[in-house]
C-alpha positions as CSV (number, residue, x, y, z in Angstrom):
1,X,-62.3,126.2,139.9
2,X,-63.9,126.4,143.3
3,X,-66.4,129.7,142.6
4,X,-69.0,127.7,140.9
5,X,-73.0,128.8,140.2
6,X,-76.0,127.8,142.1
7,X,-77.5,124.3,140.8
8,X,-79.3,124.4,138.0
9,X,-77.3,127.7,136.2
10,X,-75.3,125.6,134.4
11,X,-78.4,123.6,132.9
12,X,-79.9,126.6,131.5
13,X,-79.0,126.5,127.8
14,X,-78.7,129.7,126.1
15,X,-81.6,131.4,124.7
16,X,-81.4,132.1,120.6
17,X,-83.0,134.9,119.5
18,X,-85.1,135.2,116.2
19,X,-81.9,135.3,113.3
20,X,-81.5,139.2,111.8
21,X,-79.0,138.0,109.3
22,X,-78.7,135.9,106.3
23,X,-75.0,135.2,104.5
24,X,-74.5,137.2,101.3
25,X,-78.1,138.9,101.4
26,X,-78.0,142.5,102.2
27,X,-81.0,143.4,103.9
28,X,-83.4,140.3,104.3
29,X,-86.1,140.3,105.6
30,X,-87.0,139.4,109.1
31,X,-89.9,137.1,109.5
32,X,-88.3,135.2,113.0
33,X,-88.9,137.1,116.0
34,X,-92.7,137.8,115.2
35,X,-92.0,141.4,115.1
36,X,-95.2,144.1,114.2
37,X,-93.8,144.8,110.8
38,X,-95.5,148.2,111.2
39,X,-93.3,149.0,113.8
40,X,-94.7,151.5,116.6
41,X,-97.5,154.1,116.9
42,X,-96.3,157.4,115.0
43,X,-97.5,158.8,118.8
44,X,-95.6,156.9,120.8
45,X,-92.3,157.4,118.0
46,X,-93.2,161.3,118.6
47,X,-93.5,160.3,122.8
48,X,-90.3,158.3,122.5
49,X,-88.3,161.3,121.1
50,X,-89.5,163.8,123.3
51,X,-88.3,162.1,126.4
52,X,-84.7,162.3,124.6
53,X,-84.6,165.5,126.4
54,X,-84.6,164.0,130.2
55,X,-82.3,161.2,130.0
56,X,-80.4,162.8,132.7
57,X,-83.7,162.4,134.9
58,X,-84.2,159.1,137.0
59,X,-87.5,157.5,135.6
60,X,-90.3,157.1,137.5
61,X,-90.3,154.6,140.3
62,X,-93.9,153.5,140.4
63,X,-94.7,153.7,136.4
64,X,-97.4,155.1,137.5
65,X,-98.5,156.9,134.5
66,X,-98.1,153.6,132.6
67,X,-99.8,151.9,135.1
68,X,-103.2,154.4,134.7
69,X,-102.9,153.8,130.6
70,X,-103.3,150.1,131.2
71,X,-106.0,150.2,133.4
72,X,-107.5,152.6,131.5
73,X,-107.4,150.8,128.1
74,X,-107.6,147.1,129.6
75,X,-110.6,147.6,132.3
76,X,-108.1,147.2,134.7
77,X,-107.2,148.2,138.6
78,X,-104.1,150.0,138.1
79,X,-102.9,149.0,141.6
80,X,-103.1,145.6,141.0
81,X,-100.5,145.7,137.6
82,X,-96.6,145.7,137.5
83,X,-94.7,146.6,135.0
84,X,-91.1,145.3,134.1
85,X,-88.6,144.9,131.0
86,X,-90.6,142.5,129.0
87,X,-93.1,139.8,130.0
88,X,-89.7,138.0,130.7
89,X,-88.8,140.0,134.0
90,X,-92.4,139.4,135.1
91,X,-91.9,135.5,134.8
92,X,-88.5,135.4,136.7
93,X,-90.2,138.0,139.1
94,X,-92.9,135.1,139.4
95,X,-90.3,132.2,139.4
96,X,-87.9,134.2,142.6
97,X,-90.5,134.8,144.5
98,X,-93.2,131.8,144.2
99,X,-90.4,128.8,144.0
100,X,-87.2,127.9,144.8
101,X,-85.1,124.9,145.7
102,X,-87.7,121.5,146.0
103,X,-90.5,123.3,144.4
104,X,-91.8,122.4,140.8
105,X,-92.7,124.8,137.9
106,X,-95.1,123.3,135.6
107,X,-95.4,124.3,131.9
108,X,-96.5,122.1,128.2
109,X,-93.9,120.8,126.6
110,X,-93.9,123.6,123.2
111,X,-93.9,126.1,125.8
112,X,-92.2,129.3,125.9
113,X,-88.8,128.9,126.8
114,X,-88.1,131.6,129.5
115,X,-90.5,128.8,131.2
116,X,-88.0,126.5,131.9
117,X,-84.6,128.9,132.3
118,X,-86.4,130.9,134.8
119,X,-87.6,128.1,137.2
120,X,-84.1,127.0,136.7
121,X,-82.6,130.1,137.6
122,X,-84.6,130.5,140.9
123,X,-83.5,126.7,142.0
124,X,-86.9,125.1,140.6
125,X,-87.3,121.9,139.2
126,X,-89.1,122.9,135.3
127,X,-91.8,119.7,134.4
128,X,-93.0,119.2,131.3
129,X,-96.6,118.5,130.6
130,X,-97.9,116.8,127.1
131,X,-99.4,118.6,124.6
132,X,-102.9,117.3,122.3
133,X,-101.2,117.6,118.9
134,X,-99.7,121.1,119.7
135,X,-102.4,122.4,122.0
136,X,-102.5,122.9,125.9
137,X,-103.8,119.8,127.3
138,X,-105.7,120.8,130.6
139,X,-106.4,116.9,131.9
140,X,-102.3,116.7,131.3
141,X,-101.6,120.0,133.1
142,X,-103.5,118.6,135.6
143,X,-102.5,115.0,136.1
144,X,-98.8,116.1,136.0
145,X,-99.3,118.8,139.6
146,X,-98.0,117.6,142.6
147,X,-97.5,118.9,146.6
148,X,-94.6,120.6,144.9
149,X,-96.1,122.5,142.2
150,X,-96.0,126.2,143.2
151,X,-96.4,127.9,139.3
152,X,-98.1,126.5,135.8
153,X,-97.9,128.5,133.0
154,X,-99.3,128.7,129.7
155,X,-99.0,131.1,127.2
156,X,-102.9,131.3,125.4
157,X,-102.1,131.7,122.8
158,X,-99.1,129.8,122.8
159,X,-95.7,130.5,121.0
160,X,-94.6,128.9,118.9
161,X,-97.6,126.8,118.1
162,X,-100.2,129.3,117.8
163,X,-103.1,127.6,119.2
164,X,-105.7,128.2,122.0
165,X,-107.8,126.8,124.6
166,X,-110.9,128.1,125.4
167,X,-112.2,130.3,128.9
168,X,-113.9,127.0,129.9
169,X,-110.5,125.2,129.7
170,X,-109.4,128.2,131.6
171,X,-111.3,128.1,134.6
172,X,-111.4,124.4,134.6
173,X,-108.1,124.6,134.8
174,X,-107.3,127.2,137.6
175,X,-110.3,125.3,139.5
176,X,-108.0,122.2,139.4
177,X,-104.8,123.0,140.8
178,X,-103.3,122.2,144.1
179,X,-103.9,125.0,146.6
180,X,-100.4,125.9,146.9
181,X,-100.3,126.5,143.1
182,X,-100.5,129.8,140.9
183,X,-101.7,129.7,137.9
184,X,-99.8,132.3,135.1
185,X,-101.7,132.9,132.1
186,X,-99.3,134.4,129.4
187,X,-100.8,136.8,127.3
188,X,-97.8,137.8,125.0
189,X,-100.2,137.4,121.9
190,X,-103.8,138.8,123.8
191,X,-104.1,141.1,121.5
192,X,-104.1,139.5,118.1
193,X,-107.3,137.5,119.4
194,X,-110.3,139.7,119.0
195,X,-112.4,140.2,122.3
196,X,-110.5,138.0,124.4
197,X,-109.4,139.3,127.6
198,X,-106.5,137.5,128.1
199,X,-107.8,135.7,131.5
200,X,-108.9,138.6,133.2
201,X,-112.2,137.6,134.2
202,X,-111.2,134.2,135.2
203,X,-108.3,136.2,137.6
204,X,-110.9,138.6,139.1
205,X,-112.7,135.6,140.6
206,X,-110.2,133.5,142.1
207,X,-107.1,134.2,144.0
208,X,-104.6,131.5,142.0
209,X,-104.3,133.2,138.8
210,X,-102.0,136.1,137.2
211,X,-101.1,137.4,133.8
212,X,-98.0,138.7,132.1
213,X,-98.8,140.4,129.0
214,X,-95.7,142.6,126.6
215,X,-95.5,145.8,124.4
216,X,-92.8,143.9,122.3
217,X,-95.6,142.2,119.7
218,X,-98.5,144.0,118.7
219,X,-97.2,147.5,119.8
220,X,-94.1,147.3,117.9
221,X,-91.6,148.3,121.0
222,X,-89.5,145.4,121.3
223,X,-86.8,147.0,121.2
224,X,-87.5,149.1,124.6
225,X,-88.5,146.1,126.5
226,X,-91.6,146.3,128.2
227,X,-94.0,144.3,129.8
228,X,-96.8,144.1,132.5
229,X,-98.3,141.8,135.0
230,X,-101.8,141.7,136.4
231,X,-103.3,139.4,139.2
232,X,-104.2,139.7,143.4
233,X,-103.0,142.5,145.3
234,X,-100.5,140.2,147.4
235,X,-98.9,138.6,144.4
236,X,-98.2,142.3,143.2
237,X,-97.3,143.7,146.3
238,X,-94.9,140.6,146.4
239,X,-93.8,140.8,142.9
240,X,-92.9,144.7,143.6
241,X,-90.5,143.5,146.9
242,X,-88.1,142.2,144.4
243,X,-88.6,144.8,141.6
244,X,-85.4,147.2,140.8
245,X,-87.0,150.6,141.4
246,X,-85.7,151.9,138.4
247,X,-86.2,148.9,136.3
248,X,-87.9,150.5,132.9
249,X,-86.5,153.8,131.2
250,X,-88.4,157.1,130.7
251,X,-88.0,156.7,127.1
252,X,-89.6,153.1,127.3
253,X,-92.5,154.0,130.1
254,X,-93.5,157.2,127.4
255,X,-93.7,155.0,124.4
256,X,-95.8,152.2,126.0
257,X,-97.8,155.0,127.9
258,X,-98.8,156.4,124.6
259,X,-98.5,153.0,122.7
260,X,-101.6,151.5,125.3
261,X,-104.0,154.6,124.2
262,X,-103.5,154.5,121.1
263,X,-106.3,151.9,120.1
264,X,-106.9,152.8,116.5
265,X,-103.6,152.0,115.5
266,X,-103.8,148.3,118.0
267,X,-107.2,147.8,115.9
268,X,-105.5,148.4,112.5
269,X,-102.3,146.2,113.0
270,X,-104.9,143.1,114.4
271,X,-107.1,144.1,111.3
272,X,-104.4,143.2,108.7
273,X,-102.2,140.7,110.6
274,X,-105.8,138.7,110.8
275,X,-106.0,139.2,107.0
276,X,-102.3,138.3,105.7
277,X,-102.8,135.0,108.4
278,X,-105.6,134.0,106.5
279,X,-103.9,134.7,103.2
280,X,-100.5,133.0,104.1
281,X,-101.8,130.0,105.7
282,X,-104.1,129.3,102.6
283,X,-101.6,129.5,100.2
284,X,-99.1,127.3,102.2
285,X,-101.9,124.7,102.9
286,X,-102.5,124.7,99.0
287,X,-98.9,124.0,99.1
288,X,-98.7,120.9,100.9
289,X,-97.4,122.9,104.3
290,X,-100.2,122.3,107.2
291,X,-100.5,124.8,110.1
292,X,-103.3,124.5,112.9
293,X,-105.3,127.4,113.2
294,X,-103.1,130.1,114.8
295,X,-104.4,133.3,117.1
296,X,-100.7,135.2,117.0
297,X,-99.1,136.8,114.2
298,X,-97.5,133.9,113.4
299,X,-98.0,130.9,112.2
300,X,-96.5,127.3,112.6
301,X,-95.7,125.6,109.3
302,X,-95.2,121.6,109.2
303,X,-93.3,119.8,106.7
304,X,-92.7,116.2,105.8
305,X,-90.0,115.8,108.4
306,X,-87.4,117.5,109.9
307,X,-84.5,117.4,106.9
308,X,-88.0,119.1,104.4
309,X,-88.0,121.6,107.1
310,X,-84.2,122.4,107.4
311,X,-84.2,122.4,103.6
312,X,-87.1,124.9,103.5
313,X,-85.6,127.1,105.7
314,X,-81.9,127.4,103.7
315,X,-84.0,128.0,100.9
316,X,-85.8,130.7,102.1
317,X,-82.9,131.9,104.1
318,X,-80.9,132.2,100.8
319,X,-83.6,134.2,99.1
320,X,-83.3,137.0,101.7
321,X,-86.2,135.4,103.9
322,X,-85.6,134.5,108.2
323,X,-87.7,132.3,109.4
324,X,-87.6,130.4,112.7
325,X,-86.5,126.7,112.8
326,X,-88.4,125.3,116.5
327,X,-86.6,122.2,117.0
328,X,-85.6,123.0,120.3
329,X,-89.3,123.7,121.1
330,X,-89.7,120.3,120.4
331,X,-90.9,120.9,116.6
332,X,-87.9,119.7,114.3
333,X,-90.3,119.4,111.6
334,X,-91.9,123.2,111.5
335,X,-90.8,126.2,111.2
336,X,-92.5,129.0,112.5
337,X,-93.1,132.3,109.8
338,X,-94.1,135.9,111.3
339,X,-96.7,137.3,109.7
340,X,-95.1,140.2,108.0
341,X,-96.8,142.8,105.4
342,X,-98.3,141.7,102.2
343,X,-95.2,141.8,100.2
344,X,-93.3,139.8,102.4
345,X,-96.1,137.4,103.2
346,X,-96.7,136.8,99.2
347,X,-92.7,136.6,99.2
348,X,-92.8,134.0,101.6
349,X,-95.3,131.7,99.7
350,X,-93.7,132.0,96.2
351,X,-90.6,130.6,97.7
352,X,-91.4,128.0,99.4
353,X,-93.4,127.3,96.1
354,X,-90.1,127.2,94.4
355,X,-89.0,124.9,97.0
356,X,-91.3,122.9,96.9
357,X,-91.1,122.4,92.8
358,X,-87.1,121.6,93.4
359,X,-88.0,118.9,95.8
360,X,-90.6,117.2,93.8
């Protein structure tokens, strides 16, 4: 066949989505995407209805209204944040417009995959820094930047591990990178880290760094895709050249709108996703299953090796429990477990107790 893709398509593999379903088990429960199991604000269920009513409308071009929530909430100058369908359009956004063909995109090597396809996607070369036993490595980041590094991202915290590096670490290493270079700080899982602002004081005093941050985690709207950026003026203005003017639904710019103000609700999901953390991670650990400290709602069990781990995670599966297996992070012998309510959370540690009897 002569119609063939640009280089570098056909090396993305496919991205796999958190398993919904289990064989035989009618409605299991879904600890693999590291959904809020709360779900949404009532408000921004009640927001999300009322726009039913307009679906005939054309949404707004320049969000706006979402734009002002943000800003309002965050601290933030609305003008300098963009808003697209998930943190995901933000990083191909970032990827189209910063590198292409010859230019390298820098990221750890447990980093989030959209990393990777989207530099590929764009015509980049993806590189693969080293991790310190599942945290970013800033000397690595560093020593692995060349003349061709345009974009480094990390995700603080990261997914899947769970870890964090400090605002020290931060600056130290936005400070370090080739001129040429931007620095994206992805802050899918800001908000489960209690007064931390997600980079934004180390972007409003340089010109090399961004952030992408998402409404799919903590505010419970996955399912309407929506994410926002935050940096420069020129790297919005830029980002915005190559944004679809209709890009997010009414529906979707309503729910997040209301979602953002809706603080008491943010504060009470944090509140208990800290708590069941705590809980879960204990009662693993006590269990012979490690995890490093983690900052998301997740966290990033280790077993023996990579067939315990497999094992574990039929197990569970067979008891009505989806989990996430990581080997393609690079993590064959984890699996990573969403921190769901208290039932599901005390669930979750009786069975792999169960398992772990069997094995022994």
């Amino acid at each position: 066949m002569t119609i063939t893709p640009q280089p570098g398509i056909l090396d993305i593999a496919l991205y796999q989505g958190g398993e919904a379903h289990a064989p035989g088990v009618v409605d299991p429960v879904k600890l693999s995407s590291n959904e809020n199991p709360f779900g949404p604000s009532p408000r921004a269920l009640d927001a999300f209805r009322q726009a039913a009513g307009n679906l005939h409308v054309y949404p707004s071009t320049d969000h706006a209204a979402l734009r002002a929530a943000i800003g309002e909430v965050q601290g933030l100058d609305p003008e300098r944040i963009i808003c697209g369908v998930g943190s995901d359009e933000i990083i191909s956004f970032l990827c189209y417009a910063y590198a292409g063909p010859g230019d390298e995109v820098l990221h750890t090597e447990h980093g989030f995959a959209m990393y990777r396809i989207s530099a590929l996607a764009a015509g980049a070369t993806p590189v693969v820094a080293p991790e310190d036993n599942r945290k970013t490595d800033v000397d690595a980041l560093l020593e692995a930047c060349t003349e061709r590094t345009r974009l480094v991202f990390i995700a603080n915290p990261n997914n899947p591990t769970g870890t964090m590096i400090s605002q020290a670490d931060l600056e130290r290493l936005a400070d370090g990178l080739p001129e040429q270079a931007l620095l994206v700080l992805d802050g899918a899982y800001a908000e489960y880290v209690e007064d931390y602002d997600a980079g934004q004081s180390v972007i409003d005093t340089r010109e090399n760094v961004f952030m992408t941050r998402t409404f799919s985690k903590i505010y419970g709207l996955g399912g309407l895709r929506v994410g926002w950026g935050y940096g420069p003026q020129q790297i919005v203005d830029t980002l915005n050249r190559i944004r679809g003017p209709f890009n997010l639904s009414s529906p979707a710019l309503q729910a997040a709108e209301v979602a953002m103000r809706d603080v008491a609700y943010t504060d009470r999901c944090r509140i208990e996703n800290t708590r069941m953390r705590t809980w879960l991670s204990k009662a693993l650990e006590n269990l012979g299953v490690p995890s490093d400290p983690s900052f998301c709602n997740f966290i990033l069990a280790r077993f023996a090796d990579p067939a315990e781990a497999e094992a574990c995670d039929a197990h569970l599966k067979s008891r009505g429990l989806i989990v996430r297996r990581v080997g393609g992070y690079g993590l064959p012998e984890c699996l990573r477990i969403t921190i769901g309510d208290a039932t599901a959370c005390k669930r979750v540690a009786a069975e792999v107790a169960a398992f772990k009897g069997q094995v022994r």
